[in-house]
C-alpha positions as CSV (number, residue, x, y, z in Angstrom):
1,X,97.6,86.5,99.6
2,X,100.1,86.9,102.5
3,X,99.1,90.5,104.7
4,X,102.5,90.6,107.0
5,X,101.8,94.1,107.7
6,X,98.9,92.7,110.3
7,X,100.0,92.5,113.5
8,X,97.0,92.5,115.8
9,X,93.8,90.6,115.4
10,X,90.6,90.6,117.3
11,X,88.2,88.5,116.2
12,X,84.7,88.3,118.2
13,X,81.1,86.4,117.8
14,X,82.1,84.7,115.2
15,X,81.7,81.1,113.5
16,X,84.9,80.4,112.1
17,X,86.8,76.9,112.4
18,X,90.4,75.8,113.7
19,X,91.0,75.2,110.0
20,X,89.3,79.2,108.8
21,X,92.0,80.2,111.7
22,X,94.6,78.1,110.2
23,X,94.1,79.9,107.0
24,X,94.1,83.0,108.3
25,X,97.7,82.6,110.3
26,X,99.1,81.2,106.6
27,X,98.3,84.8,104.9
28,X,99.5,87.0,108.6
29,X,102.4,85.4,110.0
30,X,103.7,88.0,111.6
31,X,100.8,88.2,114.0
32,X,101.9,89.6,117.6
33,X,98.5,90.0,119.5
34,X,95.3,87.9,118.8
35,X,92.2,88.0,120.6
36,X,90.0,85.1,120.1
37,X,86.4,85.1,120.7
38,X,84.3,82.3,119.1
39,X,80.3,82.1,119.1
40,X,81.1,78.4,118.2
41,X,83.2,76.5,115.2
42,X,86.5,76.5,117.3
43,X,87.9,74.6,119.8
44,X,91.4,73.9,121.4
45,X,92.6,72.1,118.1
46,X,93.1,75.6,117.3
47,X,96.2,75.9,118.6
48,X,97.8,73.2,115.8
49,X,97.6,76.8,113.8
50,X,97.7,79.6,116.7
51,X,101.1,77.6,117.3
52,X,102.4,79.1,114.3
53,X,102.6,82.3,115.0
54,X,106.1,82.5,115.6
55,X,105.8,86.6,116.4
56,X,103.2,86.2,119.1
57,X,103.4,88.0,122.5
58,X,99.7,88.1,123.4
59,X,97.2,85.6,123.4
60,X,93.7,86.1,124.6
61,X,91.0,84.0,124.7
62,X,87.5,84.5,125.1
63,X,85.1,81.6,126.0
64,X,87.0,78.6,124.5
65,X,87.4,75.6,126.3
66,X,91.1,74.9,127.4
67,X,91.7,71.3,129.0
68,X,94.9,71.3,128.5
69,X,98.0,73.3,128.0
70,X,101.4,72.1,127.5
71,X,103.6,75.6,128.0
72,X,106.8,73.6,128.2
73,X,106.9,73.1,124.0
74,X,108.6,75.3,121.7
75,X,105.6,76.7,120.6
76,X,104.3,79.9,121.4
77,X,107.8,80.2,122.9
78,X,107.8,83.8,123.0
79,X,104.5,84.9,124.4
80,X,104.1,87.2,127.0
81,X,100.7,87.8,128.3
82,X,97.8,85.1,127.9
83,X,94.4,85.5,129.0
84,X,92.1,82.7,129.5
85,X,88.0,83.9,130.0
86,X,86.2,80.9,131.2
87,X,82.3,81.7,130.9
88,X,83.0,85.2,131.8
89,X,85.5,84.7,134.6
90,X,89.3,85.6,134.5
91,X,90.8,82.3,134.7
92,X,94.4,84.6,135.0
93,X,94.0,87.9,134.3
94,X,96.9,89.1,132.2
95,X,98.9,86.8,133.6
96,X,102.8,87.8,132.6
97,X,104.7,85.0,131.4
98,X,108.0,84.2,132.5
């Protein structure tokens, strides 16, 4: 069932997989702000389906392990503000896109 009227999502401590996240971007597209938070299940593979959210501005994420980022594809084209929290450290706080 699709839910397009959601259009923020924080999800914290919990154990749900790149594909559960997958899932949940097929049923709220229109998803402008997500907050990610794992306990475990995800890693950066995640963004195969947080790519998809063709509405998002804001992106943070919370403890997830991000070797690489390749900002120069069309996807997430139109976000705004990412946050990246390394092990409890600001790895760029707020950090305004441009």
């Amino acid at each position: 069932k699709k839910h397009p009227k959601l259009l923020s999502l924080q999800l914290h401590r919990t154990n749900l997989t790149n594909d559960d996240i997958g899932e949940i971007v097929a049923a709220a597209p229109d998803i402008e702000g997500l907050e990610l938070k794992p306990s475990s299940g995800m890693t950066d593979g995640v963004f195969v389906h947080v790519g998809k959210l063709k509405r998002l501005r804001v992106l943070q994420l919370v403890g997830l392990s991000v070797p690489s980022w390749d900002a120069g594809g069309k996807n997430l084209a139109g976000l705004s503000q990412l946050q990246v929290i390394v092990g409890g450290v600001a790895a760029d706080t707020a950090a305004q896109l441009r």
